[in-house]
N, C-alpha and C positions, 0 to 999 in steps of 0.2 A: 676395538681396533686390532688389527694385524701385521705383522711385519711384512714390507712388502719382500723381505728377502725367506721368507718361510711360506710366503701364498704365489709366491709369480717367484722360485730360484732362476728355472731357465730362465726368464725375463730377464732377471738382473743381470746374469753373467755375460745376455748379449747388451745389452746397455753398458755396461761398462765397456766391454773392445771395441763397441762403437764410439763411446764419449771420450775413448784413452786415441783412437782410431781419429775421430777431427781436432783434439788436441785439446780436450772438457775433464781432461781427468779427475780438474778440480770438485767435479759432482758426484765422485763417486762417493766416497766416501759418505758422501749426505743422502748418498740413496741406499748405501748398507745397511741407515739408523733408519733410515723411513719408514713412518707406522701408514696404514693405509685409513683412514678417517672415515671414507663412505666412496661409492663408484658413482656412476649413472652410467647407463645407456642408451644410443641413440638408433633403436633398430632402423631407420630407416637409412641412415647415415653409415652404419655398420662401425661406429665409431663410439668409447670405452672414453669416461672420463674418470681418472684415480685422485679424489682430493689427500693430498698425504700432508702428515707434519713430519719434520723433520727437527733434531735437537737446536735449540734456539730459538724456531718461528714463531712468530706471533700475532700473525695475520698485517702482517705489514703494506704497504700499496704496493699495486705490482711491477713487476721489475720486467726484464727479458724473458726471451723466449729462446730454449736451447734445441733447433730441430735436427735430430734426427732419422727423419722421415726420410733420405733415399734410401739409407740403410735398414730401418726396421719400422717406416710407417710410425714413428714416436716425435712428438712434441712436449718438451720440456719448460712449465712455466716455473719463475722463480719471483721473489718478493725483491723488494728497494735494497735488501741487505744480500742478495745473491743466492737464499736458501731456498732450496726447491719444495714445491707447493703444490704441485700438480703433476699428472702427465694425459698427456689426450695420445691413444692407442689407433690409431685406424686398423680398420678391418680387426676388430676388439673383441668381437663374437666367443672366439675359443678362449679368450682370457677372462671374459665374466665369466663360461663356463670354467674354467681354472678357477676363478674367487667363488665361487658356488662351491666348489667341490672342496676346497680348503676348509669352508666352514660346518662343511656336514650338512646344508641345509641351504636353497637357496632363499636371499635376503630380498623384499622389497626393491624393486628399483630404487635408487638415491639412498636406500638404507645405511645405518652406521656400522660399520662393521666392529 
């Protein structure tokens, strides 16, 4: 696993003034601790799925969905306790290439990081 604030910084820094930006502040902080679990991607969709844990989860049933898709093409899923679980990326292309390049090597599609 990786942190997602050491493999994707710029990522985070625009996720948080977006999430402080519709009034989700409350998810930053859970996306600071976020490890990054494993990806997928969907070349034809052009669209980046990030399974992350976050401190707490434990694979709980799922909960909402935090979009910030006008602002950065991002979708935000969370479990029954409100802790984030996921994020789906559209147009994700240069961020796998980002997770690739973080690891020195790139991973199997759906690989664990």
């Amino acid at each position: 696993m990786i942190a997602l604030k050491e493999a994707l910084p710029f990522l985070l820094l625009d996720l948080q003034s977006a999430l402080v930006h519709i009034g989700r502040g409350d998810v930053v902080d859970q996306l600071r601790e976020a490890m990054i679990e494993r990806w997928t991607y969907d070349e034809n969709a052009d669209a980046a799925y990030l399974h992350l844990q976050t401190p707490g989860s434990a694979g709980e049933s799922p909960g909402e969905t935090v979009s910030v898709y006008d602002e950065l093409g991002i979708n935000l899923d969370s479990d029954s306790q409100g802790r984030v679980t996921g994020m789906e990326i559209l147009e994700g292309k240069a961020i796998i290439a980002q997770l690739e390049e973080s690891r020195g090597s790139p991973p199997a599609r759906g690989q664990r990081l």
